[in-house]
N, C-alpha and C positions, 0 to 999 in steps of 0.2 A: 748867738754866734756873731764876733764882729765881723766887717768886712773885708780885715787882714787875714782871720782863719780862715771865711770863704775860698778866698782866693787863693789861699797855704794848700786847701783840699780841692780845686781844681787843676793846679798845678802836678800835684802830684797825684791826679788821677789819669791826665794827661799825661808826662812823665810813664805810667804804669802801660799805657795803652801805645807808645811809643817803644818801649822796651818790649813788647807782645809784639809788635809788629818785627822790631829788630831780630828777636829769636826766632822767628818763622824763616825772616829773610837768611840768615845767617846760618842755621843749621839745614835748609834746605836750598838753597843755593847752592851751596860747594858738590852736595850729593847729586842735585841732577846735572852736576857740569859733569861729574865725574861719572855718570851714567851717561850719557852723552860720548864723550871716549871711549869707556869700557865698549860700548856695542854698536863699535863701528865708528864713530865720529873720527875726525883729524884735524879738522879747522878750529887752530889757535885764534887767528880772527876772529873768527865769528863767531867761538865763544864768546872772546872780550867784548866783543859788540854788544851783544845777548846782556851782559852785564848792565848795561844803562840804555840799551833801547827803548825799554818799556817804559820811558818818562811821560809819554802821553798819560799817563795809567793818573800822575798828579794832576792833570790837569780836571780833573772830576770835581776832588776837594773842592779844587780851586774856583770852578764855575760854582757850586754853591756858594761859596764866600761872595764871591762878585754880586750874587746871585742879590744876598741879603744884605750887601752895604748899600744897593743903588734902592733897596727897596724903604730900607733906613734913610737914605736920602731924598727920594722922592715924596715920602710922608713927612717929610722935615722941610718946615717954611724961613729955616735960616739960610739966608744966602751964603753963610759959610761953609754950613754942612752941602749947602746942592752945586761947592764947588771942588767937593770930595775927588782924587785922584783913585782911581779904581786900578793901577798899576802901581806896588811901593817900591818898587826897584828904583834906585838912583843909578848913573849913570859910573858912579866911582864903585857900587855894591855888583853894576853888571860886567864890569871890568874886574872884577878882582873874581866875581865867579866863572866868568871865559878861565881865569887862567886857572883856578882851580881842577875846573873842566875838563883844560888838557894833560891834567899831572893825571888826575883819574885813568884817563886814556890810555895812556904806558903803564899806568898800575895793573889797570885790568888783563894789561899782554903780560906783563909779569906773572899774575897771579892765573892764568890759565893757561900758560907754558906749565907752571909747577903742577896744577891739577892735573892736566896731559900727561907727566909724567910720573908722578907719585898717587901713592894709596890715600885716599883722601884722610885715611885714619891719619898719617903721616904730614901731609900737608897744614891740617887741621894745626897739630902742635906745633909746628913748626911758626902757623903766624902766632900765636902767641908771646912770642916775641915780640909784637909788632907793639906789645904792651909798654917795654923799656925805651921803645923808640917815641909812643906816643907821651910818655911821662919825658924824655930829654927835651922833645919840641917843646913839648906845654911848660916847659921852665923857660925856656928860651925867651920863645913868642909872648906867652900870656900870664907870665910870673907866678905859675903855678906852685901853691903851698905843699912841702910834701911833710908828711910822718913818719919816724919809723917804723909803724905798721905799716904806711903806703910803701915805705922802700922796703921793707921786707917781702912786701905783693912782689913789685916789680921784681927783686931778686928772683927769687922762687919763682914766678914765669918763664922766668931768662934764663934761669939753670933749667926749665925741663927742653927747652928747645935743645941748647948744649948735648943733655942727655942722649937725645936722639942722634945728635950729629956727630956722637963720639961712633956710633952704630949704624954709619949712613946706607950700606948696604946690604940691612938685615930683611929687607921687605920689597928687595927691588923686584917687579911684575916681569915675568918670562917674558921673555924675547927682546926685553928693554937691556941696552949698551951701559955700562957703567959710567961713561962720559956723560951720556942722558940723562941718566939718573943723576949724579952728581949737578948736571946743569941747570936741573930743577928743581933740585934741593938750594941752589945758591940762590933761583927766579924769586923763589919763592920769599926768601929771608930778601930779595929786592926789594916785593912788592911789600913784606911787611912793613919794611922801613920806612917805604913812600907814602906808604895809607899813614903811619905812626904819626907824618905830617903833614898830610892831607887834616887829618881828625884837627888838632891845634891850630890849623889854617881856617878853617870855620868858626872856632869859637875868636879869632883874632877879628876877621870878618865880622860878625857881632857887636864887637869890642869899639871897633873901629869905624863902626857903620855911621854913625854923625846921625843918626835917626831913631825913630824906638822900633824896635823891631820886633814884629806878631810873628805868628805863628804862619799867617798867608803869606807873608814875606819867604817865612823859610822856604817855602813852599813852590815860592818862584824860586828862590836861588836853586833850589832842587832840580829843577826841568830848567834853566839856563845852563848848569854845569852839566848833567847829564845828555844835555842836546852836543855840548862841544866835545865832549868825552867818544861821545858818539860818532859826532864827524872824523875825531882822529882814529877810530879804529873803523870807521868805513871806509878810508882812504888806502886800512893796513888791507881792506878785504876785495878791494878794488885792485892793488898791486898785489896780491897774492892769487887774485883770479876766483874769490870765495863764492862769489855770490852766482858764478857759473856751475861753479861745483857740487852746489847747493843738492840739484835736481837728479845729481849721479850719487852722492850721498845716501840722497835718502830711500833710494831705490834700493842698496846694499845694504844695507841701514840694518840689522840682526832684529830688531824689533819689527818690522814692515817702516813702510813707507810713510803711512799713519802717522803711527806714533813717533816717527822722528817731528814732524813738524808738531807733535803736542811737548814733545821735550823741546822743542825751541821755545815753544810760546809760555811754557811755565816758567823757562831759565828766565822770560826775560821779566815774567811777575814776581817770581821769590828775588831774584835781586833789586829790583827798584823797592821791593817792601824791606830787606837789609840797606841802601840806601838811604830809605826818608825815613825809618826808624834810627840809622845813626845819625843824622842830623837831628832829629829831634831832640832827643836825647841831651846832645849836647846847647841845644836851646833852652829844655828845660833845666840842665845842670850842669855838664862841663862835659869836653873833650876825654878827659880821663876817667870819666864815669863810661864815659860811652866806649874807652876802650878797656877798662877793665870789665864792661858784660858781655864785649866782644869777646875777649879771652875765654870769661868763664862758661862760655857758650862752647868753645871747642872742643872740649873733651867729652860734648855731648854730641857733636858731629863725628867724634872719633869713633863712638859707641855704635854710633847710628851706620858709620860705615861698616863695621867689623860686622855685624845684625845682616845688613840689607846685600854686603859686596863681599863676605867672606874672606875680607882682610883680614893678614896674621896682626895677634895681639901678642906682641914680643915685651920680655923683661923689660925692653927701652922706652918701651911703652906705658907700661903700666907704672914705672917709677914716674913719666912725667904728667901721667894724669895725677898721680897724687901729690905731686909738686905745685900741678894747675891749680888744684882744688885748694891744698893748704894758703895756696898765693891769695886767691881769691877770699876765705875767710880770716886771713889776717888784716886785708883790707875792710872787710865789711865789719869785722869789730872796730877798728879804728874807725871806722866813719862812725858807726852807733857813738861808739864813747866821745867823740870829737863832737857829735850834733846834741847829744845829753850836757857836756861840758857846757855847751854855748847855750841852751836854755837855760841851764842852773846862771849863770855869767846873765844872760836877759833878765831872768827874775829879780836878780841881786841888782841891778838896774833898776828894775820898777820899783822895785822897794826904798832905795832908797830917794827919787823922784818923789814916791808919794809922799815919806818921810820930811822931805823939804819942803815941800806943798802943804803940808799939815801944820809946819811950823808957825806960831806966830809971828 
């Protein structure tokens, strides 16, 4: 094995264990937000808070890593290596993640206003969409090649939201205002649009970094944007009076008292692991990868609501799960035959390389 496949097969082992973490975070996030509300919750805040408070959670990785660069360096007698920077954040990479930080911030209010008021089955398809918006950014921003199998994906995503929205009041939750409903049907297609370029803002970051960027680095940018993200929805929970509320909550709480603080404390581990498993993602392969497993993810949260909350599965429904799905393997053959293409194109390469090398 050379050390080009080596590295071909840790990339994409990594790669595989970043998308494991993303589909943990992602189909179990929205459900415990939305169990959170269902039984008693109110605080929009401090949902969105819950979203990125758990950044401590990287910092674990991250003390190994430190752990074994300095020990890499203090066993090394080059005085270059033992003048190793054990922080890779540059100052232009902690600047561009602040502002990421705070876009996150207002997304997370977006997208836990629409959970607040929609059946997360609903919610679910709805960001789907977020899929057309993260393939416009990533042409924009990072010159993204598309297909048309990819533009057939993004189509067929885009029309299953549509679907729904022709049917916006087929699933609205008793005692919910139709203004309500409506308002969080519009949050929601907000926050998909903002994450759509949120996602394309990190692979441009990357892009842009002027440095080579590990995996420890993502790592930081993860727990810098997550901390400012943070700050902005601590300020929403300060002015809303959340964190007073907090202890009348969970006293009413339908679950006991308990288990409201253990649904807090898991909201804020499933979404930091949907977090640093989408960034990964897009470190080992792109922004649109990571938002088309975001997509295809949803119609498994849909499932999973309909199963656990006894959400209706309406006609509008079930046409845009299979609009998801077709989206989604239209894409995934076009990537196969695109990455088959480009091997057969490298061989025909080598071949003729060796061909010239042989010549006399």
């Amino acid at each position: 094995m050379t050390i080009q496949e080596d590295s071909s097969r840790t990339k994409k082992f990594l790669l595989a264990i970043n998308c494991i973490i993303l589909a943990i975070g992602n189909c179990g996030g929205p459900l415990i937000t939305r169990l959170y509300f269902l039984k008693g919750g109110e605080r929009i805040w401090l949902s969105s808070w819950l979203e990125t408070v758990g950044w401590p959670i990287v910092l674990i990785p991250l003390s190994f890593s430190y752990f074994n660069r300095r020990e890499l360096s203090d066993n090394d007698n080059d005085n270059n290596n033992n003048n190793t920077k054990f922080i890779l954040m540059t100052p232009r990479i902690f600047v561009a993640s602040i502002g990421i930080g705070i876009l996150t911030g207002f997304d997370n209010y977006l997208y836990a206003y629409g959970v607040a008021k929609l059946p997360v089955s609903t919610s679910a398809l709805l960001i789907a969409s977020q899929l057309a918006f993260t393939a416009g950014f990533a042409f924009l921003l990072v010159k993204q090649k598309f297909t048309s199998y990819s533009i057939n994906s993004i189509f067929l995503l885009t029309l299953g939201a549509v679907v729904l929205a022709l049917h916006a009041n087929g699933d609205r939750p008793n005692g919910e205002s139709r203004k309500e409903y409506i308002l969080g049907f519009i949050m929601t297609l907000g926050a998909a649009a903002l994450y759509g370029l949120i996602l394309p803002l990190f692979e441009l970051l990357y892009k842009k970094a002027k440095q080579g960027i590990t995996y420890t680095l993502v790592m930081e940018i993860q727990a810098v944007y997550c901390i400012f993200s943070t700050v902005v929805c601590t300020i929403g929970m300060i002015i809303n009076k959340d964190f007073q509320a907090m202890s009348r909550e969970a006293k009413s709480f339908e679950l006991g008292e308990a288990r409201y603080y253990i649904v807090i404390i898991w909201s804020a581990i499933l979404w930091q692991c949907f977090f640093l498993g989408a960034i990964g993602v897009i470190y080992f392969s792109s922004s649109l990868v990571s938002g088309i497993l975001i997509t295809v993810l949803l119609p498994v949260t849909e499932i999973l609501g309909v199963v656990f909350y006894g959400e209706k599965f309406t006609p509008e429904k079930g046409v845009s799960l299979v609009l998801s799905i077709w989206g989604f393997i239209s894409y995934l053959y076009g990537d196969i035959k695109a990455s088959k293409k480009k091997k057969e194109n490298q061989s025909q390469e080598q071949e003729m390389i060796e061909k010239i090398n042989c010549t006399p």
